[in-house]
C-alpha positions as a Python dict, from the first residue, in 0.01 Angstrom:
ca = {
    (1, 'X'): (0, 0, 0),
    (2, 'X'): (0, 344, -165),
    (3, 'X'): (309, 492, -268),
    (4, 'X'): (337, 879, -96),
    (5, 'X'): (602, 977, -343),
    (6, 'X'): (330, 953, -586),
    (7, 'X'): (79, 1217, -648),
    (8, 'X'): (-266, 1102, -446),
    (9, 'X'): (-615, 1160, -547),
    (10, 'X'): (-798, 1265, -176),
    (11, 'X'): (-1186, 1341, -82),
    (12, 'X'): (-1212, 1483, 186),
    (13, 'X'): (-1146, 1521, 539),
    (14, 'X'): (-1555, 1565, 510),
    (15, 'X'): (-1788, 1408, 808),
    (16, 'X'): (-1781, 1034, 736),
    (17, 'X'): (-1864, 673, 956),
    (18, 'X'): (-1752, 362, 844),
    (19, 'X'): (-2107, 202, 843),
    (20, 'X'): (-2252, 443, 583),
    (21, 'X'): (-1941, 359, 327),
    (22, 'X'): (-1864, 15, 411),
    (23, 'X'): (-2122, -124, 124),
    (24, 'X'): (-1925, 84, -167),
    (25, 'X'): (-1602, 16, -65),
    (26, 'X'): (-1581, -409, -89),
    (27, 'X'): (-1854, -399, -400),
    (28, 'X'): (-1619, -128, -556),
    (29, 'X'): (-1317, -336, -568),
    (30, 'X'): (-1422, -702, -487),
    (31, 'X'): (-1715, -678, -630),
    (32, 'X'): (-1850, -1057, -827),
    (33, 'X'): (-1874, -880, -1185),
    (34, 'X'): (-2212, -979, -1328),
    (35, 'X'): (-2232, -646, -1482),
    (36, 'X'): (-1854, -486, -1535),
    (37, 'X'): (-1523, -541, -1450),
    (38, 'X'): (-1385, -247, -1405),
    (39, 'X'): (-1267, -142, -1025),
    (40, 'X'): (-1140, 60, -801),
    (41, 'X'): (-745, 83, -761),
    (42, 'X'): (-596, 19, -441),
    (43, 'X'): (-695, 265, -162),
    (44, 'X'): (-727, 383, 208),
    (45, 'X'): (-1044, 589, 370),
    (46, 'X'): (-888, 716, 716),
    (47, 'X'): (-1124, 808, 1006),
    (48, 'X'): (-1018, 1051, 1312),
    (49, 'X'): (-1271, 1247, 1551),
    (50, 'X'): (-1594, 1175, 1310),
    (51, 'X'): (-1433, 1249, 943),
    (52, 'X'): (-1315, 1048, 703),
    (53, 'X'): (-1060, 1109, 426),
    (54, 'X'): (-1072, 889, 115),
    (55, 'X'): (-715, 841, -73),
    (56, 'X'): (-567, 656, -406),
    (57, 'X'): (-356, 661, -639),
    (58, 'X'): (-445, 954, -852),
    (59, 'X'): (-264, 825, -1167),
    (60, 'X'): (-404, 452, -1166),
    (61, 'X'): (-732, 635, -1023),
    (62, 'X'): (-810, 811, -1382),
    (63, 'X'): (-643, 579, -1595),
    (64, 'X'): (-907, 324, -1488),
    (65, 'X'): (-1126, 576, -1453),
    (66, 'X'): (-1089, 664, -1855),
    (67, 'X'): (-1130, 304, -1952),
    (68, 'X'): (-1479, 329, -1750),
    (69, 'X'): (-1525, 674, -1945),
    (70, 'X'): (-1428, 529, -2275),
    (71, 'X'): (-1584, 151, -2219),
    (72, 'X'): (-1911, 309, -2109),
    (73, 'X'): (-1994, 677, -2101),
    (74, 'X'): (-1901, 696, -2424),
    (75, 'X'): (-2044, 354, -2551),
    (76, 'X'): (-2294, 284, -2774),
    (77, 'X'): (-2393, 66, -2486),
    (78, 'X'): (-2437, 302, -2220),
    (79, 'X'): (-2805, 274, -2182),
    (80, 'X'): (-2783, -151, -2164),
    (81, 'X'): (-2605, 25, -1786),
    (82, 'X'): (-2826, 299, -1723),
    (83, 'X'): (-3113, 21, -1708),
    (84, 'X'): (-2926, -220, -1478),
    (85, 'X'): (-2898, 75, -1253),
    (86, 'X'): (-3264, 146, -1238),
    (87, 'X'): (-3393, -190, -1209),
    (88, 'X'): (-3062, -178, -858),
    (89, 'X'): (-3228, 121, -780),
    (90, 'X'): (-3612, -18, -809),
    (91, 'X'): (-3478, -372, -628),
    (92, 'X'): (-3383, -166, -310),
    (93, 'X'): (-3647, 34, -279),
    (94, 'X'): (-3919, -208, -327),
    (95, 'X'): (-3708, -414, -36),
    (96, 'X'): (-3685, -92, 175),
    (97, 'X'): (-4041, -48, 144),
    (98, 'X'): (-4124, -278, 376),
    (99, 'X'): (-3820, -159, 629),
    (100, 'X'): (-3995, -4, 920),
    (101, 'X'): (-3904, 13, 1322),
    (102, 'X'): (-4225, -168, 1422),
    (103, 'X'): (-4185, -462, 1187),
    (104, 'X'): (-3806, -518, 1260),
    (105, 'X'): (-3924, -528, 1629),
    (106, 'X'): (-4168, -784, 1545),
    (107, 'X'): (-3860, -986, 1417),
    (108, 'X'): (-3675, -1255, 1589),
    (109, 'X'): (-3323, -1226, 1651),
    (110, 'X'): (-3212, -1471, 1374),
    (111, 'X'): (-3474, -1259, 1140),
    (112, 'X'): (-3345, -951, 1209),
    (113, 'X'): (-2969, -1097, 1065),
    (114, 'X'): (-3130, -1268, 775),
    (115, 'X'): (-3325, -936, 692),
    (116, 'X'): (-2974, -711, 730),
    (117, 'X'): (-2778, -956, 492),
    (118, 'X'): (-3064, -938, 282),
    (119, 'X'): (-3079, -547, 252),
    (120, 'X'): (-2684, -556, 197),
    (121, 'X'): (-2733, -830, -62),
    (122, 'X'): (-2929, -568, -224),
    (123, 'X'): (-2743, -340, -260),
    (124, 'X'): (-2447, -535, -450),
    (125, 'X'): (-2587, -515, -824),
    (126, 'X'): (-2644, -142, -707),
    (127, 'X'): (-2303, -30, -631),
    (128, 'X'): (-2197, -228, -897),
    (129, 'X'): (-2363, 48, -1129),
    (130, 'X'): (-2301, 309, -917),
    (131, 'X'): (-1924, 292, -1008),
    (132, 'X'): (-1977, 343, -1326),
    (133, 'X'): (-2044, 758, -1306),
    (134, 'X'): (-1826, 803, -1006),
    (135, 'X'): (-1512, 608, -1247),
    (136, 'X'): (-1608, 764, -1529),
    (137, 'X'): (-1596, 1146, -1411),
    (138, 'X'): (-1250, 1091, -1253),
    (139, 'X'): (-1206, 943, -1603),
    (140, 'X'): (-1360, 1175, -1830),
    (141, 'X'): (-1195, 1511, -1689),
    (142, 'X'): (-845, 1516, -1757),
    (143, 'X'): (-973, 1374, -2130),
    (144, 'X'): (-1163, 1631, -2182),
    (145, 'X'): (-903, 1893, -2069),
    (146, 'X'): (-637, 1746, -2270),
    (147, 'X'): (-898, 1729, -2577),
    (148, 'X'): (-923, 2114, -2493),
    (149, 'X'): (-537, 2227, -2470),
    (150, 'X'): (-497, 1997, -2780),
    (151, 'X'): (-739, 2237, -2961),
    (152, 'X'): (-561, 2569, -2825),
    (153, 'X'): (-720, 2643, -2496),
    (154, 'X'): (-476, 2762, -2220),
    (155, 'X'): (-491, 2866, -1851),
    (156, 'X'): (-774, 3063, -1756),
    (157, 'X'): (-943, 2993, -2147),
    (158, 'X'): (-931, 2598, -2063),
    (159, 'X'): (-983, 2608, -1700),
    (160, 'X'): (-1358, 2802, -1799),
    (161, 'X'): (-1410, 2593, -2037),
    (162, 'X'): (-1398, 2279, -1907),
    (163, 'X'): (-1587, 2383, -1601),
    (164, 'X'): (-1876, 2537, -1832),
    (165, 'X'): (-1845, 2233, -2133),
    (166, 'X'): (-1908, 1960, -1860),
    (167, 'X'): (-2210, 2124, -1675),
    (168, 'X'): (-2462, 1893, -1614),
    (169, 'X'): (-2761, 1944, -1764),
    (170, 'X'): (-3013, 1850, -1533),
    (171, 'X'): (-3096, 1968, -1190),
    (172, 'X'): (-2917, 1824, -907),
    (173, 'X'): (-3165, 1681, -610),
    (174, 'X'): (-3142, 1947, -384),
    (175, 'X'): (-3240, 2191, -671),
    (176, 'X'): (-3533, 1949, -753),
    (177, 'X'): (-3629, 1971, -375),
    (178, 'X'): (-3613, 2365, -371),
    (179, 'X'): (-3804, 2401, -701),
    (180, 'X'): (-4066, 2184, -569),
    (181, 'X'): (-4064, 2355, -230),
    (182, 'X'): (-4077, 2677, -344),
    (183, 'X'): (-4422, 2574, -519),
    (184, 'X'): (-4583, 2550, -178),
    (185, 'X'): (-4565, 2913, -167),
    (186, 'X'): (-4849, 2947, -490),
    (187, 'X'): (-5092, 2707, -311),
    (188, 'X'): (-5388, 2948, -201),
    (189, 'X'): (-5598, 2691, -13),
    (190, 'X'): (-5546, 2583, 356),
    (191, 'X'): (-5641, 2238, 257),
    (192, 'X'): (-5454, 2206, -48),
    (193, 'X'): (-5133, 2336, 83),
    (194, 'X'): (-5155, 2092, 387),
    (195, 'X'): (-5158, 1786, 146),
    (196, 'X'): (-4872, 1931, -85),
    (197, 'X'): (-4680, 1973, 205),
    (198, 'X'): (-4741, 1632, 348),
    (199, 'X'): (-4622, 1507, 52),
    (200, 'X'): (-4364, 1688, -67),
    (201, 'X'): (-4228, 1546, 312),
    (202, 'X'): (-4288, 1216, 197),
    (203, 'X'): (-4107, 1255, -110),
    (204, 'X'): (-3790, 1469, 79),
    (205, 'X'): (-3775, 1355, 417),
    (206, 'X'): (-3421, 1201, 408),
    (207, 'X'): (-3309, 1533, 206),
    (208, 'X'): (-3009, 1630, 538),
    (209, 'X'): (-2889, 1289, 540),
    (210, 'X'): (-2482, 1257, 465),
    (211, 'X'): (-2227, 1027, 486),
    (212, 'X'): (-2165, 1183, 870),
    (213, 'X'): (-2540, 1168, 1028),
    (214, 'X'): (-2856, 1070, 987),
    (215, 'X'): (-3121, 1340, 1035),
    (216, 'X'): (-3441, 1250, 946),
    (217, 'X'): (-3644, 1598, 877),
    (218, 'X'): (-4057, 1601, 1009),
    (219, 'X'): (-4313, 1726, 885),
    (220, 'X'): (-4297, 2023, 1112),
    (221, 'X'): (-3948, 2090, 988),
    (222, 'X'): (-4097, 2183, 685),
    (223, 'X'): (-4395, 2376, 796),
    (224, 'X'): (-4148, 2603, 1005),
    (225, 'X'): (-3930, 2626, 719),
    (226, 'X'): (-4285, 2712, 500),
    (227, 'X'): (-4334, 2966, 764),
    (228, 'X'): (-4032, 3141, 686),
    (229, 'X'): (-4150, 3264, 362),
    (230, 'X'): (-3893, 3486, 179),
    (231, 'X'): (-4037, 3788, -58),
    (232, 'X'): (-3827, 3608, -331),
    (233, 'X'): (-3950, 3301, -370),
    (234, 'X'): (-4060, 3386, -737),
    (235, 'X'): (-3743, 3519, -835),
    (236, 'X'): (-3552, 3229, -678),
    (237, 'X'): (-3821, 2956, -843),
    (238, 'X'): (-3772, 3162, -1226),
    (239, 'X'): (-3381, 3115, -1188),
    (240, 'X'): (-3450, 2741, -1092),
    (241, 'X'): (-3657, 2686, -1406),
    (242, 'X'): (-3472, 2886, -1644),
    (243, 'X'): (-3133, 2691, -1471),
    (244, 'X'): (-3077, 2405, -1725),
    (245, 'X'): (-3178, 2634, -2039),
    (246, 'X'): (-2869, 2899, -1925),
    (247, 'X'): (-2631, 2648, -1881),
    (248, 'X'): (-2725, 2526, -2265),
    (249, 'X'): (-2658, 2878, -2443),
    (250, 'X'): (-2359, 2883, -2211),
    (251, 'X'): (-2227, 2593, -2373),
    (252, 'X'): (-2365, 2707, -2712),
    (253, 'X'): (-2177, 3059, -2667),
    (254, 'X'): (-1835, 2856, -2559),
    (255, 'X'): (-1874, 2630, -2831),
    (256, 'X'): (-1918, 2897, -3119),
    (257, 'X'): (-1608, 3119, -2913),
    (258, 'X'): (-1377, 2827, -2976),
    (259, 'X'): (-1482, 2662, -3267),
    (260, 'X'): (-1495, 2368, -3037),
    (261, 'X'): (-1541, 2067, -3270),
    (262, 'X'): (-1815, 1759, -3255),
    (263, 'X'): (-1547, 1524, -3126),
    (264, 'X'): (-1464, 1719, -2813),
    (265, 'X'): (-1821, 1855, -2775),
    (266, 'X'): (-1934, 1465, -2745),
    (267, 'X'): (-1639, 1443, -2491),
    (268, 'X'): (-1810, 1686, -2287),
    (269, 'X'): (-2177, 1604, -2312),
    (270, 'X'): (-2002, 1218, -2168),
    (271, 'X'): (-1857, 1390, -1902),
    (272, 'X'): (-2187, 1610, -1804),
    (273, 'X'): (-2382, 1299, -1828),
    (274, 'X'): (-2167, 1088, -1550),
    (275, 'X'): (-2155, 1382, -1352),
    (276, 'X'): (-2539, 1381, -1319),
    (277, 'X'): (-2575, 1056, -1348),
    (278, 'X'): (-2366, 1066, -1016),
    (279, 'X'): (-2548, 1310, -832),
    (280, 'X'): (-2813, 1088, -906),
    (281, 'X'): (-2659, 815, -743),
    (282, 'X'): (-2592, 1073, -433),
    (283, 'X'): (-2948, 1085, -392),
    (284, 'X'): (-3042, 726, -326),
    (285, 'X'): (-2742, 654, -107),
    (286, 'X'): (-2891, 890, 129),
    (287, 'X'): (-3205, 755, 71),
    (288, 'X'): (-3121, 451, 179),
    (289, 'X'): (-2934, 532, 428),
    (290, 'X'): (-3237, 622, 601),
    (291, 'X'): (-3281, 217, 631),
    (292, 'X'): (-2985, 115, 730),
    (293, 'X'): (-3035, 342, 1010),
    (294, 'X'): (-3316, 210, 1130),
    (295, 'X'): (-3171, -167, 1117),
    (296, 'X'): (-2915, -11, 1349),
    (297, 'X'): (-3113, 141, 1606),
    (298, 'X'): (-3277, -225, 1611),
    (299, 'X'): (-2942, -402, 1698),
    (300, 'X'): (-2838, -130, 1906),
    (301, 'X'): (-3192, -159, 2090),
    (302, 'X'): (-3107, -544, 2081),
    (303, 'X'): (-2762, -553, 2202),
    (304, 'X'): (-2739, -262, 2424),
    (305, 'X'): (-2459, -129, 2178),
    (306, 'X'): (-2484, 239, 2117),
    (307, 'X'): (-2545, 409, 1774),
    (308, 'X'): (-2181, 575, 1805),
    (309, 'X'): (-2014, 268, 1825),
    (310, 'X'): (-2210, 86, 1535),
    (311, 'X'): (-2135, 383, 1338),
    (312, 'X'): (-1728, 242, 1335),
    (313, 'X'): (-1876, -103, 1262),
    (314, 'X'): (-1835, -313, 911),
    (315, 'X'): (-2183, -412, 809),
    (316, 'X'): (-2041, -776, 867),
    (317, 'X'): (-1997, -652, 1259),
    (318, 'X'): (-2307, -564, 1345),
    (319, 'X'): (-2469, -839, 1556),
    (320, 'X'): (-2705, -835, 1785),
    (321, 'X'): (-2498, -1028, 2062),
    (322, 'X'): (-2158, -915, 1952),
    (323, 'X'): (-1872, -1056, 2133),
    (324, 'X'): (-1663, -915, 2376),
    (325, 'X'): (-1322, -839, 2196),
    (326, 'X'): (-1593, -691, 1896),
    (327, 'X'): (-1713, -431, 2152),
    (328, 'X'): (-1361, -341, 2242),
    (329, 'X'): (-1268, -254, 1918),
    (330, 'X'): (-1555, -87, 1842),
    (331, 'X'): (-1432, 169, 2148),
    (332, 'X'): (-1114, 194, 2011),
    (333, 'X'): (-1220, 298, 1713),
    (334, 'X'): (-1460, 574, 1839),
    (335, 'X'): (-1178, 695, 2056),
    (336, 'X'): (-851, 647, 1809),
    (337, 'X'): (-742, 698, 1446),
    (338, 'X'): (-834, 380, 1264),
    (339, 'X'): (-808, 297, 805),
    (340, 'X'): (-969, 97, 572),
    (341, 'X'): (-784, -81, 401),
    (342, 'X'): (-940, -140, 47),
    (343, 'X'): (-684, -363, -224),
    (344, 'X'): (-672, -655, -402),
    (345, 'X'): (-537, -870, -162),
    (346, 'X'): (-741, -789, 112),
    (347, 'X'): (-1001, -582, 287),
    (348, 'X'): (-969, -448, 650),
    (349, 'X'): (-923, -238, 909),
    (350, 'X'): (-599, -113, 1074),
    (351, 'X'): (-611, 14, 1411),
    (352, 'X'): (-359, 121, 1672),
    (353, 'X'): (-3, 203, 1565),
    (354, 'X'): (16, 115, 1209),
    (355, 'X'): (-345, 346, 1161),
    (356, 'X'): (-152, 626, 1342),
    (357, 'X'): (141, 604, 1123),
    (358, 'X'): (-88, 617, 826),
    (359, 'X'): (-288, 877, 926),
    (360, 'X'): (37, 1140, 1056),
    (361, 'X'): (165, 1036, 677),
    (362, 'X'): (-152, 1085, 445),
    (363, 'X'): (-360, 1329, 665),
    (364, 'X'): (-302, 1665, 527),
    (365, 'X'): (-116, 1897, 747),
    (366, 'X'): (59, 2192, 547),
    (367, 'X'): (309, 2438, 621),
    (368, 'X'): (184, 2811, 467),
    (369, 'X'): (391, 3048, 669),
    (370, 'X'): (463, 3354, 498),
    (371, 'X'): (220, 3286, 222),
    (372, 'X'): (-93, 3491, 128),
    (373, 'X'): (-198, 3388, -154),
    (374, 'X'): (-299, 3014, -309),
    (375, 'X'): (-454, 2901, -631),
    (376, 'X'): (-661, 2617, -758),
    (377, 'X'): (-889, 2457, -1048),
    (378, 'X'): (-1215, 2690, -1211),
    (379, 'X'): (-1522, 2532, -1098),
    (380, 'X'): (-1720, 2817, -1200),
    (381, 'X'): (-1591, 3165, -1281),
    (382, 'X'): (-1882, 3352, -1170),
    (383, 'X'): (-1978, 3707, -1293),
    (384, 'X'): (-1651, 3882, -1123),
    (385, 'X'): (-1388, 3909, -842),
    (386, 'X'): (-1532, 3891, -476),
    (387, 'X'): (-1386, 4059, -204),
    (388, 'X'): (-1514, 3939, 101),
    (389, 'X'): (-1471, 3797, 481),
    (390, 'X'): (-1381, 3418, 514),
    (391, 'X'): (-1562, 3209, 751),
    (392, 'X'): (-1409, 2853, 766),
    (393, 'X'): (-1612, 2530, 811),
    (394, 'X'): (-1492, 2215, 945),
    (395, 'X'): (-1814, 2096, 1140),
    (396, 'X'): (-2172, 2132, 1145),
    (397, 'X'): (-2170, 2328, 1424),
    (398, 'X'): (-1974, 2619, 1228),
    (399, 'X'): (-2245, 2514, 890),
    (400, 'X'): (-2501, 2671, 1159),
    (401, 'X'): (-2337, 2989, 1215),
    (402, 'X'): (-2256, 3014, 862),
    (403, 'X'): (-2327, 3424, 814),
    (404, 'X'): (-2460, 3523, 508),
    (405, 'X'): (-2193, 3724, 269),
    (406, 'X'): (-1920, 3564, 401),
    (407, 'X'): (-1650, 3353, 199),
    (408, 'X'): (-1717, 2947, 233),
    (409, 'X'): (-1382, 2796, 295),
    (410, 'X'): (-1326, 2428, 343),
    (411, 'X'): (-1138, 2143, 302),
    (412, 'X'): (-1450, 2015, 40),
    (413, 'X'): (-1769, 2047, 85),
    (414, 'X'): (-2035, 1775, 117),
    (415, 'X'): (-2465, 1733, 70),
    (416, 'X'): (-2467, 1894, 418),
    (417, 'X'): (-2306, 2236, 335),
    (418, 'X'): (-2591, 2348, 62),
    (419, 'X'): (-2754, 2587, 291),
    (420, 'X'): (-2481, 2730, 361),
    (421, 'X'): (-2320, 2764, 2),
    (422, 'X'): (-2694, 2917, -66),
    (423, 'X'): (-2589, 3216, 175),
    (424, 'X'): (-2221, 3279, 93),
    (425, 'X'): (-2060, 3493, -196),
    (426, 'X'): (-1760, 3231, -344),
    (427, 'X'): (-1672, 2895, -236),
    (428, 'X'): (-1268, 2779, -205),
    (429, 'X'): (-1192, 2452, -91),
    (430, 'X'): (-844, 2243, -74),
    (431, 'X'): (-961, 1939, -225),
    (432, 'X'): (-1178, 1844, -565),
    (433, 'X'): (-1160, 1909, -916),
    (434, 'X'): (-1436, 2058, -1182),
    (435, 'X'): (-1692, 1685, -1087),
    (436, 'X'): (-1676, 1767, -727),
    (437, 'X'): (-1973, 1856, -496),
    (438, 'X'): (-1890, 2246, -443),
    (439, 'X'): (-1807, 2265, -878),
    (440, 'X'): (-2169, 2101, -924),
    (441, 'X'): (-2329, 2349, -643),
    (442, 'X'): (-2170, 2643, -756),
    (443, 'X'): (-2262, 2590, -1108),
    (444, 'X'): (-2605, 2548, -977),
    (445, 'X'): (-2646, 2832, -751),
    (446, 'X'): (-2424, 3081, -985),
    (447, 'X'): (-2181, 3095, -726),
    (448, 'X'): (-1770, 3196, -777),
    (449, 'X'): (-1573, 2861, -663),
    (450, 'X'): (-1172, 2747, -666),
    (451, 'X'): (-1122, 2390, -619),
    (452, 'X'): (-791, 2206, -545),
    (453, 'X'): (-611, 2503, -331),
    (454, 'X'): (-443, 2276, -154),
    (455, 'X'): (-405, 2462, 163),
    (456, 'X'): (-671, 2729, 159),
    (457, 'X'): (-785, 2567, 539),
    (458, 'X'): (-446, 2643, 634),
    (459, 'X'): (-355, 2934, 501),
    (460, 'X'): (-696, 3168, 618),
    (461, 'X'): (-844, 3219, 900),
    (462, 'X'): (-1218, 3299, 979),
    (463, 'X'): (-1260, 3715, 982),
    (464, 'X'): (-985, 3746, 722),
    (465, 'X'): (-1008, 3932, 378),
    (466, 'X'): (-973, 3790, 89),
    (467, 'X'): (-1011, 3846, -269),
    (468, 'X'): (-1150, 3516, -480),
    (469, 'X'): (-1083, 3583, -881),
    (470, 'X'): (-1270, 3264, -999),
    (471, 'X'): (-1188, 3297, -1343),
    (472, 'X'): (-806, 3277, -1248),
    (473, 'X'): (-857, 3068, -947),
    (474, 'X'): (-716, 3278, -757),
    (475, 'X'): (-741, 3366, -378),
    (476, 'X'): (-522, 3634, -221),
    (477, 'X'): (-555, 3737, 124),
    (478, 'X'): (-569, 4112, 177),
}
């Protein structure tokens, strides 16, 4: 069990259900080793009213984590890795391809298990690779920050730095989906466009899908969205293109600035790489995911077991005629605090009294009276201070109203939140460090963001004014 004296490593509280994770977490840790053996250390994802908060040991978390960074990332036989993860990646989409609702009704009842232990089977050699960039970034940080204080950089100087140096270069998958959107708009003919369009849905369809929900978008999602054409589409598609280039003379500039030497520059083109190569891996989790959902809608078609309940199920619970006591569980767990338990000696979930007890001792609640001010890690400075209104999200419902202008404030943001992180002036979020989700969107979208406040959820309220100094991560509340 984890050690609360000890300082934790958390993601999250985000939107989470136990189905969509329960694949990583067992490969992660108990995984056979055909291809590494490198794990995850002992650790605990807790679930309360729909989110899910992941925890370990932060200290055995990156010391693994830099053995993955080191063994790997930095290997001269990374890309003997980066091919066993696209053949993964190729092996469960050439299985999903045949994954449709009309042919898993056409299956018997005994098919329909065979066909969901054979999708999970799957997926085992692919989360075996997808550790890799997920280890190595927790890994590869803290290296490359101590490589930079080593060479002189302090405070605000290393915080920048680090943030900038470990960039990656590459566009993330929702930028890919934008740029290729925002195409549509130079398509003159009626016919034309309507094929581009139909298949730019085929290729992005599953582009809202999270670790929280499902949503698959249709074709008339994105002919409204088409319809809302915005006068600067060619601005916004130029700053797409010219993205990657920017972040290289970026680096260039910081590297002539410091004299940053070859050794800590390789450090950082490592760490850029897993961080990509992980946002990659983002992509075809909620790709799949898509699948997986419509194996569940089967059983709970079958069993007369609604989605919400599956949704707390282990993939080895889902049955079409589950049992009784199963069932009752499965209630519990939509109704009560309930953990994963993820360790070496075993893998399960704790309900009732010992889940509450974990959850009132790891589930952040903090104390920030008389406080108005909190500070965190530089995910990207940005081009100056903001001053501006907060508006705090915790749900999707609040994502919706998200106004444009205002100051995103979370406890860390997730794939869901992009649209909103498009509209708002600086991102601050307790939770994350300079690999997280909002440090990789900000980067992308040029927008202010302090990771790792802590308490920032606790400490503002939506309406108030604040001032966000990125390149101190700094937030004050005026």
């Amino acid at each position: 069990m984890l050690d609360n004296k000890r300082k934790l490593f958390r993601w999250g509280p985000i939107p989470g259900r136990l189905i969509a994770i329960d694949d990583w977490s067992p490969i992660s840790r108990l995984y056979p080793g055909r291809l590494h053996r490198y794990y995850w250390p002992d650790s605990l994802t807790l679930f309360q009213q729909g989110e899910m908060l992941f925890i370990s040991d932060l200290h055995e978390l990156e010391a693994m984590g830099a053995r993955v960074f080191r063994g790997i990332i930095m290997s001269r036989s990374l890309p003997q890795f980066q091919k066993a993860w696209q053949k993964s990646v190729n092996d469960v989409f050439t299985y999903c391809s045949r994954v449709s609702a009309p042919w898993l009704r056409s299956l018997t009842d005994e098919q329909l298990d065979s066909e969901w232990h054979n999708f999970h089977n799957t997926l085992r050699p692919f989360w075996e690779a997808a550790v890799i960039p997920e280890l190595g970034s927790y890994g590869g940080a803290p290296i490359l920050r101590r490589a930079l204080h080593r060479h002189g950089l302090r405070d605000e100087s290393l915080q920048i730095a680090s943030a900038i140096l470990s960039a990656p270069e590459r566009l993330s998958f929702y930028q890919e989906e934008e740029r290729d959107f925002l195409k549509l708009y130079s398509i003159k003919s009626k016919t034309a466009l309507t094929s581009a369009l139909r298949e730019h849905w085929r290729r992005y369809y599953w582009i809202e899908n999270s670790y929280g929900a499902i949503r698959i978008m249709s074709l008339k999602d994105f002919q409204r969205r088409l319809r809302e054409r915005k006068a600067d589409w060619k601005d916004r598609r130029r700053e797409i293109d010219r993205q990657i280039l920017k972040i290289r003379k970026e680096k260039t500039r910081l590297n002539k600035k410091y004299k940053i030497p070859t050794r800590i520059r390789s450090i950082a083109h490592g760490l850029s790489l897993s961080i990509g190569w992980q946002d990659e891996r983002k992509k075809q989790i909620f790709r799949y995911l898509h699948f997986q959902e419509l194996f569940l809608h089967e059983y709970s078609r079958r069993s007369g077991v609604s989605m919400a309940l599956l949704s707390t199920a282990m993939v080895s619970e889902v049955s079409v005629r589950p049992p009784l006591r199963q069932i009752q569980e499965l209630r519990r767990r939509s109704r009560q605090a309930y953990v994963l338990d993820l360790s070496l000696r075993h893998y399960c979930v704790i309900g009732g009294r010992p889940a509450r007890r974990l959850v009132a001792t790891y589930w952040p609640v903090l104390r920030v009276k008389g406080k108005r001010s909190c500070s965190g890690i530089v995910a990207h400075p940005g081009p100056e201070r903001i001053v501006g209104r907060v508006f705090i999200v915790r749900n999707h419902d609040q994502l919706r109203k998200f106004p444009a202008g205002a100051i995103l404030v979370s406890t860390q943001t997730a794939p869901e939140y992009v649209t909103a992180i498009r509209k708002a002036k600086a991102i601050v979020t307790d939770a994350g460090g300079i690999t997280s989700h909002a440090a990789i969107v900000a980067r992308e979208y040029n927008k202010p963001c302090v990771v790792g406040t802590k308490y920032a959820t606790s400490l503002l309220r939506t309406g108030d004014r604040v001032a966000v100094d990125a390149r101190k991560g700094l937030v004050v509340k005026l």
